[in-house]
N, C-alpha and C positions, 0 to 999 in steps of 0.2 A: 752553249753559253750557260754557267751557271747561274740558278737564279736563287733566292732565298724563300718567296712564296710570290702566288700570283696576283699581283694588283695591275690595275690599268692607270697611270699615270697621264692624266690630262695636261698636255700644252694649249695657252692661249693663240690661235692662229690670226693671219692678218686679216683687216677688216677687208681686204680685198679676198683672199681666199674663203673667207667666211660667206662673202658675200656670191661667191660662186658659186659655193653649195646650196645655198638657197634661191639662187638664180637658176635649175640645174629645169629643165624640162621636165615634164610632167611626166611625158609618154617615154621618158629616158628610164625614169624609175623603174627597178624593177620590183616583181610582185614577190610577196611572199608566203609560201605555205606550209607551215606545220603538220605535222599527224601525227599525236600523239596516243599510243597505245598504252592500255592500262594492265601493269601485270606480266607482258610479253616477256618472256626468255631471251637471252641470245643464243639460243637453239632452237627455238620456235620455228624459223624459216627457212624455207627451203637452200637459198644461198647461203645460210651459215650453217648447214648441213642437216637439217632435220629430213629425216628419210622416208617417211610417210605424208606430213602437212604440204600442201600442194598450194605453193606460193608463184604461180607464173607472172601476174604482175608486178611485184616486188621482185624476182627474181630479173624480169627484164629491166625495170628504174634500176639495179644494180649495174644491168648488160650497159646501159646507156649511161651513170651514170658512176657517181664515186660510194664504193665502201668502206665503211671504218673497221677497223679490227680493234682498235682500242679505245672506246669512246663509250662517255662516262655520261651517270645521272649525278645530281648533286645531292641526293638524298636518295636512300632505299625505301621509301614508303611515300605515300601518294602527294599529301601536303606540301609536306616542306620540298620535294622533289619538282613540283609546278611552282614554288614559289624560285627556286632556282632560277627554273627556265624563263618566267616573264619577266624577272626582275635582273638578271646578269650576277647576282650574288648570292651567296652562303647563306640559306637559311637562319643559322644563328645571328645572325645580321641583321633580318627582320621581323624577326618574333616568330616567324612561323616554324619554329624545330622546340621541341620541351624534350625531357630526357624521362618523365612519367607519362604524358599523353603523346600518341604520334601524328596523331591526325585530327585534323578538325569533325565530330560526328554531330549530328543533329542538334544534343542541347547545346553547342557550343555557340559562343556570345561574337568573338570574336574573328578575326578574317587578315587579309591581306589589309597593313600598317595605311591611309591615303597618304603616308610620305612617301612612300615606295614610287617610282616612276616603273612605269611597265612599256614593256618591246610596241603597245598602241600607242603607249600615251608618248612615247618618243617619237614616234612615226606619225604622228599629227602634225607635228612643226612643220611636217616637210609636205604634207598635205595627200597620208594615207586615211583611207578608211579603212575597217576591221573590224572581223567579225569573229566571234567564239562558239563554237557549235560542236556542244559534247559535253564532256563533265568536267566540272569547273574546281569544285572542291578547296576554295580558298577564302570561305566566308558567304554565308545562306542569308544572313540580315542588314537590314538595308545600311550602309555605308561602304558593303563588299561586294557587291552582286559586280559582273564585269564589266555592266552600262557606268560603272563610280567606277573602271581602272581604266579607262580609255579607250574599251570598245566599243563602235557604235552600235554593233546589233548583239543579242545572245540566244539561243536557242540551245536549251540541253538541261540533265538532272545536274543539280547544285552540289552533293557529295555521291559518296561511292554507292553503288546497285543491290547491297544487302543492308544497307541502313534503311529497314523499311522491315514493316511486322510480315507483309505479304512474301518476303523474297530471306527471310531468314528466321533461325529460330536460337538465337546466339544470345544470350541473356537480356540486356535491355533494348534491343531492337522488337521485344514485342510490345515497349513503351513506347518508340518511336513514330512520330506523327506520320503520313501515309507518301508515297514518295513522291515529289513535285515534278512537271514537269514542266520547265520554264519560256518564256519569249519574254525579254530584256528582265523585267523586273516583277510578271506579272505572273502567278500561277495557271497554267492553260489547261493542264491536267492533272487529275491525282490517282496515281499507281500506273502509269502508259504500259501498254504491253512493252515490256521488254526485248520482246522477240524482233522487234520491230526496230529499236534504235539503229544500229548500224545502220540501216535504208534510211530511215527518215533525218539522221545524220549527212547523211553523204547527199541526200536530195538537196537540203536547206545547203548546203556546200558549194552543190553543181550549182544552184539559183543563184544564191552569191557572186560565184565567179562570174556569170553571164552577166549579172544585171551590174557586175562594176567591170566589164571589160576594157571600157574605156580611162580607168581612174587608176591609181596604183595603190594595191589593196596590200593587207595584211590578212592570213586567212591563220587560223588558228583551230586546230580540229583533235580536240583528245577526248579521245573512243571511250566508251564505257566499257566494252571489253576487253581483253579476258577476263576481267575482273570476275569474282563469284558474285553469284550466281550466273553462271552461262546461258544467256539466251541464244539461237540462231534463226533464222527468219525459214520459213516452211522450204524453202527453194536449196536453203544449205545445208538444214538438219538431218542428219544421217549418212551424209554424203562423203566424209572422211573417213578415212581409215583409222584416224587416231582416234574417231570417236567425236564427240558431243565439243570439246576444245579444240579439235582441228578442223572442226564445223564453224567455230565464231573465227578464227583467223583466217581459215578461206573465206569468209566473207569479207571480214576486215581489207584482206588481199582485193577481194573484187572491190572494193570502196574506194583503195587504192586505183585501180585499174578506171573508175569512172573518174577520179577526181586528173588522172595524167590525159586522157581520152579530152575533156572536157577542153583542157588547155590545147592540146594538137587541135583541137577543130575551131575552134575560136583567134587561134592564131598568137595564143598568148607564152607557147611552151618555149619562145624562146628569149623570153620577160620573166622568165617565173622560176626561182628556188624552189626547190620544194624538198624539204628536209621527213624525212620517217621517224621515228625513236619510238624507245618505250619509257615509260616513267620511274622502271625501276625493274628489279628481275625476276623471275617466275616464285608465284606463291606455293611453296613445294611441301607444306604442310597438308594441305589440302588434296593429296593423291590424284587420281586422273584429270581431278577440274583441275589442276594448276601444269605451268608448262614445264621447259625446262631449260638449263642454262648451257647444255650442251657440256663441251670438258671443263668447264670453269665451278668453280667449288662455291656449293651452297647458292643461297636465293636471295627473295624478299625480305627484309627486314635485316641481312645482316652487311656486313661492311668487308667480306670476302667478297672475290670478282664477283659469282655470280648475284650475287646482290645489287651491284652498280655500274655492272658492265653492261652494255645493251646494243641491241644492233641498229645501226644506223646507215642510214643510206643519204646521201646530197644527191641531187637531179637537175641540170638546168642544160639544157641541150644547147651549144655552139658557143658555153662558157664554161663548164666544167668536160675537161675532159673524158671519153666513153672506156667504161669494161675498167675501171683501175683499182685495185685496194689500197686501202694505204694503211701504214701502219703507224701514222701520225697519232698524239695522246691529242684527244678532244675532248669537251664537256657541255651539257646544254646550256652551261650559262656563256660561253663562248657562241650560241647563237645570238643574243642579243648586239653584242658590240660586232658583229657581223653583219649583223641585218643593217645598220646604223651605219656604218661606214658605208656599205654597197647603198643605200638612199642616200647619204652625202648628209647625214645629220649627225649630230655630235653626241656624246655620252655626258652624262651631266658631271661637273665638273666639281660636287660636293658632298662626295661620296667617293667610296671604296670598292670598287669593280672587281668579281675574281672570274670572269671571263677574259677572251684575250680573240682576236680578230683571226678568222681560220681561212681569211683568202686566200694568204699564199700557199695553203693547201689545196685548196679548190685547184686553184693553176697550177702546181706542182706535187702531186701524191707524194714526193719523196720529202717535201720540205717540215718543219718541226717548228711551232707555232709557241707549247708548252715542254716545259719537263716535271713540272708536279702535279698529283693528284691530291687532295684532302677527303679524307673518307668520314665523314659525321654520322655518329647516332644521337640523334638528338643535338643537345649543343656541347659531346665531348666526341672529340679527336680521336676515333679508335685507331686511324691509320692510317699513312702515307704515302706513297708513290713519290720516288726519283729517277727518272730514265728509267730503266728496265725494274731497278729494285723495291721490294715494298716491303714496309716493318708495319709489324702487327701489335700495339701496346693492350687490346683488350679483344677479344675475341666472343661470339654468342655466333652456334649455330644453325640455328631457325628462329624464324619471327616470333614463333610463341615457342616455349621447349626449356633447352634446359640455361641455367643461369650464366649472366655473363662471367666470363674469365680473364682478370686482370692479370700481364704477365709481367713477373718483375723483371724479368730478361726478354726482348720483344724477339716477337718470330721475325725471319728474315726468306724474304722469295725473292727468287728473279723468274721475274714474268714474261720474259720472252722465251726464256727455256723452259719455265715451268706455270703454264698461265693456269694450272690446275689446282699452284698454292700446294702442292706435296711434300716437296723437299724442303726440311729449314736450314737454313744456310749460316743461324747467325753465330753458330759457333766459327766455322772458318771465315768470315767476313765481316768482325769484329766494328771495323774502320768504317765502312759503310755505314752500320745503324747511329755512329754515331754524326755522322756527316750528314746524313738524314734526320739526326735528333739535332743538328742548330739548325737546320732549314725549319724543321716545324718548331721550335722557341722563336725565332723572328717571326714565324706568321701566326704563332699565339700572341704575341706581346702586341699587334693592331688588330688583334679582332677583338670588338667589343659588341658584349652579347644583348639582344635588346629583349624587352621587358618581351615574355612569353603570349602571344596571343591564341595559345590553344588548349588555356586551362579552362576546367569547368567546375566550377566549385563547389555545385551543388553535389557531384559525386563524393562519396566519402567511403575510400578505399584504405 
């Protein structure tokens, strides 16, 4: 079915049906869990075929559970990629994408918009708790922290693991104040070993899950690794083949492996989504510490596959079907209006959604939910996605390197013959880019960009 761009289009329902969603049982709800990985490749793992990283728990949540092969971040860099995922929409949409800064770093003032509604603060109506535990990276001062977006508890560092004079030596992070490490609102520690997060992550997790067993929770878990600086805890360092990186993702793996564990013996695993992702794709500037994207072209920072393609796994045992891939187009903002339908709560009805509801993919690996993809750097459009086709208007290939390239004539790939981005097509396939160029003018003409919340002005570059 063709579409023009993606919006979620709110109808007013009967006060009887409305009233049955919030009539719905408690213990009906199902739970939900995130794990969100910082920096991971879609070749990182052992199921998307990385040949030395030793992924058996991830590898089994695959055996049991559904794969993605084509399933997207909403941003290539850390920020606006989490404001994606908690809020169902396009960075450009709520301040958190700038086209000069990409990410929120220490002196930054500003955070996640409190108009924004987040995947908590929806799942309160319906009476979940929810907890964030990991790196949050969407606002360090008080009006952003994630106890102000609707989480009840937080535990974890506020931005990324080398914004810190201890863990880097990268120009003004040796300005940078000492790294925090937080419980809701309150600094608990300053500089925590490192080495230690992924355990003390996945502890504060398993506690979580136990101590809301009987409630219907929201669990939310984005890792601070692979991120740079690499930390591994003494039990995993050295222990990979690939080295000191495939040291922190087998751990991350085993984190994995506690947090599916915890649910089987509790009784919960068969209540409980549990979605994997990364936030965005391997940092491949940085040589052995960064991963990789597998056959997909390029990384981190750019708006080729492997910059926003990422591997993804669904898990819920006796309602997602076992061992499937699918080749269904996904996106993390399409978690949100997912999770919201499966609780029987509503998406707010005054705003502009570019998620879209992936159940009937969950129940049908063959079914087809979306057909567009929108690829943002900052708040411009480098590139598009149609069914299989993707046109390229501006191209940059690495995060830091060499300059962006505006093409007067757009590259043209088909992604299912060629998910490597090799062959350009757009000379024999004329008709296409432009059939792809009025899909994205309709979904330029309603997106309206809001004022930038990740300037820092006292920099003067």
């Amino acid at each position: 079915m063709p579409v023009s761009y993606i919006r979620i289009t709110i109808f007013l329902v009967s006060l009887c049906a409305c009233s049955s969603n919030f009539q719905m049982d408690e213990q009906e709800r199902p739970n939900f869990i995130i794990i969100f990985a910082d920096d991971m490749g879609y070749g990182d793992v052992g199921v998307y075929g990385h040949p030395t990283i030793r992924t058996p728990h991830l590898d089994r949540m695959a055996a049991e559970g559904l794969r993605f092969s084509q399933f997207y971040t909403g941003a290539s860099v850390c920020t606006p990629s989490r404001a994606a995922l908690l809020t169902g929409r396009l960075p450009v949409r709520n301040g958190l994408a700038d086209d000069r800064i990409r990410v929120l770093f220490p002196p930054s003032k500003g955070g996640m918009p409190a108009s924004e509604i987040t995947i908590p603060e929806a799942l309160q109506s319906v009476g979940y708790v929810s907890a964030a535990i990991g790196k949050w990276h969407l606002g360090h001062v008080p009006g952003h922290f994630p106890t102000e977006h609707g989480f009840d508890e937080y535990f974890g560092i506020p931005y990324s693991n080398d914004m810190t004079p201890s863990a880097s030596d990268w120009g003004r992070a040796q300005t940078y104040p000492p790294l925090p490490l937080m419980r809701g609102t309150e600094v608990i520690e300053s500089e925590p070993d490192q080495r230690l997060l992924t355990r003390r992550y996945t502890e504060e997790s398993v506690s979580f899950i136990r101590k809301n067993r009987d409630n219907p929770f929201f669990l939310y878990l984005p890792h601070t690794m692979p991120h740079i600086p690499l930390f591994a805890s003494d039990e995993f360092e050295g222990t990979s083949a690939r080295g000191l990186y495939g040291d922190v993702i087998e751990e991350i793996d085993w984190s994995v492996g506690q947090i599916l564990d915890v649910l089987r013996e509790t009784g919960l695993d068969r209540k409980t989504l549990v979605i994997f992702t990364s936030d965005n794709g391997p940092w491949l500037t940085v040589g052995f510490a960064g991963g990789t994207a597998g056959l997909l072209r390029n990384g981190k920072g750019t708006t080729w596959e492997g910059g926003m393609r990422v591997p993804t796994i669904a898990w819920w045992p006796g309602t997602i079907s076992t061992g499937h891939t699918t080749q269904a187009l996904g996106v993390t903002m399409d978690l949100m209006p997912t999770m919201l339908e499966l609780a029987g709560a509503s998406l707010p009805d005054d705003r502009i959604y570019d998620g879209v509801d992936l159940t009937p993919v969950f129940r049908d690996p063959t079914a087809q939910v979306r057909e567009a993809i929108y690829y943002y750097r900052g708040t411009q459009l480098w590139a598009a996605r149609k069914g299989p086709w993707k046109v390229h208007y501006i191209t940059q290939s690495a995060y830091v390197g060499d300059q962006p390239v505006v093409h007067e004539s757009p590259l043209l790939y088909h992604l299912d013959r060629d998910p490597g981005e090799r062959f350009n097509l757009a000379e024999q396939e004329p008709e296409v880019i432009l059939e792809i160029q009025e899909m994205v003018e309709e979904h330029l003409a309603e997106v309206v960009r809001a004022p930038t919340q990740l300037a820092i002005p006292e920099w003067n570059e």
